[in-house]
C-alpha positions in Angstrom: 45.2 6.7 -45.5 48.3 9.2 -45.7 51.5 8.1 -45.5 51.4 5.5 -47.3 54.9 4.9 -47.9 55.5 4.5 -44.2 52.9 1.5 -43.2 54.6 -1.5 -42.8 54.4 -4.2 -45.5 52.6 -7.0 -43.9 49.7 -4.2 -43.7 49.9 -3.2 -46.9 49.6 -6.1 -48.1 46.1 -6.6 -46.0 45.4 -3.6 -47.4 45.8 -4.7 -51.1 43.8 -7.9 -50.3 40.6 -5.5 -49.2 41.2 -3.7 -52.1 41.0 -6.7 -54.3 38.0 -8.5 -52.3 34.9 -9.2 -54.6 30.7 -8.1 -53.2 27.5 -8.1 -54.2 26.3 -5.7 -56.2 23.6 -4.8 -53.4 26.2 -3.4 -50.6 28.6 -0.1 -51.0 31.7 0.2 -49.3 33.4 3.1 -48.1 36.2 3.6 -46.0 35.6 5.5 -42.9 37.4 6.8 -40.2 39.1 3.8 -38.0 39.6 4.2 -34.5 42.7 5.8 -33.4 43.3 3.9 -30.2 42.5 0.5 -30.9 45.6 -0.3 -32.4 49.1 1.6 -34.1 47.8 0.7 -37.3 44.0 0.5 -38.6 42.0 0.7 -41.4 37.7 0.8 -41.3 35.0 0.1 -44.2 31.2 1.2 -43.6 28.9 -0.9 -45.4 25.2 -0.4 -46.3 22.7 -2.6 -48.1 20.5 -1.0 -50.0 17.3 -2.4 -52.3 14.8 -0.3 -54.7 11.4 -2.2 -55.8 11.3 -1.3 -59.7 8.1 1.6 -59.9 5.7 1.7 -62.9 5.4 5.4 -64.5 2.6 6.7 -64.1 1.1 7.6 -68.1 2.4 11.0 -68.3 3.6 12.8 -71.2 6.4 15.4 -71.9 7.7 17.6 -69.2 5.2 16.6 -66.5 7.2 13.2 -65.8 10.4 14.7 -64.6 8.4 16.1 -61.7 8.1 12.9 -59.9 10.7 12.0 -57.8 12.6 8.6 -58.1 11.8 5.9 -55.1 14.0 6.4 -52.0 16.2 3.3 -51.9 15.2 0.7 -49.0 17.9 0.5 -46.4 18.0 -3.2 -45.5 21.1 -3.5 -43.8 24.4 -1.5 -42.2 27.6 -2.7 -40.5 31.5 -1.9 -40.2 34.6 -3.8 -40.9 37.7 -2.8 -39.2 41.1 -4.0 -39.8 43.6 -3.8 -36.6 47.5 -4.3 -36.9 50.1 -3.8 -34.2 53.5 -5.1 -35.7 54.7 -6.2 -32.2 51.6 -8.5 -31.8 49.0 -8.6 -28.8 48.5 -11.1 -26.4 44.7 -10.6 -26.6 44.9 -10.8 -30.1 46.4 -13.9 -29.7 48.2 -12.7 -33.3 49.7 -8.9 -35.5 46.0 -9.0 -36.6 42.4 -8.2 -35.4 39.1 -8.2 -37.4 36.7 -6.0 -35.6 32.8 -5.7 -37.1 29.3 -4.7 -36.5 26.1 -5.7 -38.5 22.3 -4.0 -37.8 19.1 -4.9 -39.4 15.2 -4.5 -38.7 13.9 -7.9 -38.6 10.2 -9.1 -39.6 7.7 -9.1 -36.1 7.8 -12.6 -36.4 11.6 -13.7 -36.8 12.3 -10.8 -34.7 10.2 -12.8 -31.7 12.2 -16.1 -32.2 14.1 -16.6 -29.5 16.8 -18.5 -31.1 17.7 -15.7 -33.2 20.8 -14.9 -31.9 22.4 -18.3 -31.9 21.5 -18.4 -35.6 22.9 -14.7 -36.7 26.1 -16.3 -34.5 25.7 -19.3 -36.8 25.4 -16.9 -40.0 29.0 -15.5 -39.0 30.6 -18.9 -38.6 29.6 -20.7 -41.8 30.4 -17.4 -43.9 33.9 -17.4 -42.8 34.3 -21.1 -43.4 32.5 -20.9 -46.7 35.3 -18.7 -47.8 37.7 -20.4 -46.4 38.6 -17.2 -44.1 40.9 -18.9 -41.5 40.5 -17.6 -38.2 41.0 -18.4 -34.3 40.5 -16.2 -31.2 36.5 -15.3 -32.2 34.5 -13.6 -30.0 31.1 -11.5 -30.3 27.5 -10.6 -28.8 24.3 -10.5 -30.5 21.7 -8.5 -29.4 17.3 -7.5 -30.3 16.6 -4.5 -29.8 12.7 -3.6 -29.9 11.8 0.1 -30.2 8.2 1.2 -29.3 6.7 4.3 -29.9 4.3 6.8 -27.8 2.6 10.2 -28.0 2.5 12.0 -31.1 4.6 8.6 -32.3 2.3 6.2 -31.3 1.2 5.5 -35.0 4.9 4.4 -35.9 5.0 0.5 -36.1 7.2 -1.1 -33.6 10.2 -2.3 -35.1 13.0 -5.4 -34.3 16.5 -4.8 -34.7 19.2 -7.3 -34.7 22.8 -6.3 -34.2 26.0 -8.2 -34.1 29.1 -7.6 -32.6 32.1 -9.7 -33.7 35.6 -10.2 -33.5 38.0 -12.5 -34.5 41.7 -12.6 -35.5 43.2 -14.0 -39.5 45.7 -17.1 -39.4 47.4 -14.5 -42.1 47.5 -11.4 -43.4 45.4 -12.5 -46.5 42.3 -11.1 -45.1 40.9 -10.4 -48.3 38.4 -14.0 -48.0 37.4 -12.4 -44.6 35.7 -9.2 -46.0 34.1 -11.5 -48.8 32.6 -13.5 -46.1 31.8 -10.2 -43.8 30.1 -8.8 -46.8 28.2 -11.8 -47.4 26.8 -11.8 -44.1 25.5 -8.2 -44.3 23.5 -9.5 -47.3 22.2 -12.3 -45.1 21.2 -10.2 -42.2 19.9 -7.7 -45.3 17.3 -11.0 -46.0 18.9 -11.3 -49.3 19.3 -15.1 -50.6 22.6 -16.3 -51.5 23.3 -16.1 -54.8 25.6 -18.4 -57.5 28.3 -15.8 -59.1 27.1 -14.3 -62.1 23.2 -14.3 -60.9 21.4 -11.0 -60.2 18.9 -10.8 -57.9 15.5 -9.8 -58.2 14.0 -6.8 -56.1 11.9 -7.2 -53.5 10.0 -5.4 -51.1 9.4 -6.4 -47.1 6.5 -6.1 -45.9 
C-alpha cells in the first residue's frame, strides 16, 4: 500500500486492526491486489489452508535420502478478504465500511450431496462473526456447489464437489480486526478443520 501517509485515519486505523488480528497456524495470509473500482480506498488478503500428513522415511542411509522429495502440502481451503472504505459513506453500504469475501473448498461426495449445505456454510458465516463478537449489519451473500465431472482422456479423474461462498457485510466500526479473526476461522471450517481452544495444535489428517 504506497502512500501511506496520505490514507485517511479512520482506515488506517482498520488497517492496524488487520495487522494485529490473531489465526491459526494452518492458513497464510497475504495481501493481494484489491480492486481498484470498488471503492476510493481498499485493502485485499488471500488466504490459503494448507495441511501435510507427517511421512515415515523410508530406511535409507547417507546421501540417498536427500533424493526423495518432501510431501506436496494438501490444499484444503482458499478465499479472500477485502476491506472497502469510501470516507463520504455509501448508501448501499448502509455505512464508510464494506467487508467483501470469498471462501472455496472440495467437499466429501457425501456432504457435498446434502442439500442443506448451503444454509449451513451460511450458518458457518453467522455464528463466526458473532462468536467474535464482530458487529455487523447490512449482510448479504450466495452460496453455491459446484460439481466438476470429467471425460475423455480425463475420465479417470474422480468427480469432485466444491463449495464456494460469497459474502458481504458492513462493521458497526472501524475495528474490524474481530472480523478477519472470524473470516479466518471460517476458512478453517470450510478447510474441515475442528475448532480449536487457543493454545491447542491440531493434529494432521488426511481426507479421503
Amino acid at each position: 500500500m504506497g502512500g501511506v501517509s496520505q490514507l485517511p485515519a479512520e482506515f488506517l486505523d482498520a488497517l492496524s486492526g488487520l495487522r494485529k488480528a490473531a489465526r491459526r497456524s494452518e492458513i497464510r495470509l497475504e495481501e493481494i491486489p484489491a480492486p481498484a473500482r470498488l471503492a476510493p480506498f481498499a485493502v485485499a488478503l488471500g488466504a490459503e489452508v494448507f495441511e501435510t500428513t507427517p511421512v515415515t522415511p523410508p530406511p535409507l542411509h547417507g546421501p540417498a535420502r536427500n533424493l526423495i522429495p518432501p510431501p506436496e502440502p494438501e490444499e484444503l481451503a482458499t478465499g479472500r478478504f477485502i476491506l472497502l472504505y469510501d470516507p463520504a459513506g455509501s448508501e448501499v453500504w448502509n455505512g464508510r465500511f464494506r467487508i467483501v469475501t470469498y471462501i472455496r473448498a472440495q467437499l466429501e461426495p457425501d456432504m457435498g450431496n446434502d442439500a442443506l449445505l448451503g444454509s449451513v456454510a451460511w450458518t458457518w458465516l453467522v455464528e463466526a462473526l458473532e462468536n467474535h463478537g464482530a458487529r455487523h449489519h447490512s449482510t448479504g451473500g450466495t452460496t453455491t456447489r459446484i460439481l466438476s465431472e470429467s471425460y475423455g482422456t480425463l475420465e479417470d479423474r474422480a468427480d469432485t464437489i466444491d463449495i464456494e461462498l460469497r459474502a458481504s457485510w458492513t462493521p458497526d466500526t472501524a475495528d474490524v480486526r474481530r472480523h478477519l479473526e472470524a473470516w479466518s476461522e471460517m476458512v478453517c471450517t470450510f478447510a474441515g478443520l475442528p475448532p480449536l481452544p487457543a493454545g491447542v495444535a491440531h493434529l494432521p489428517h488426511r481426507r479421503s
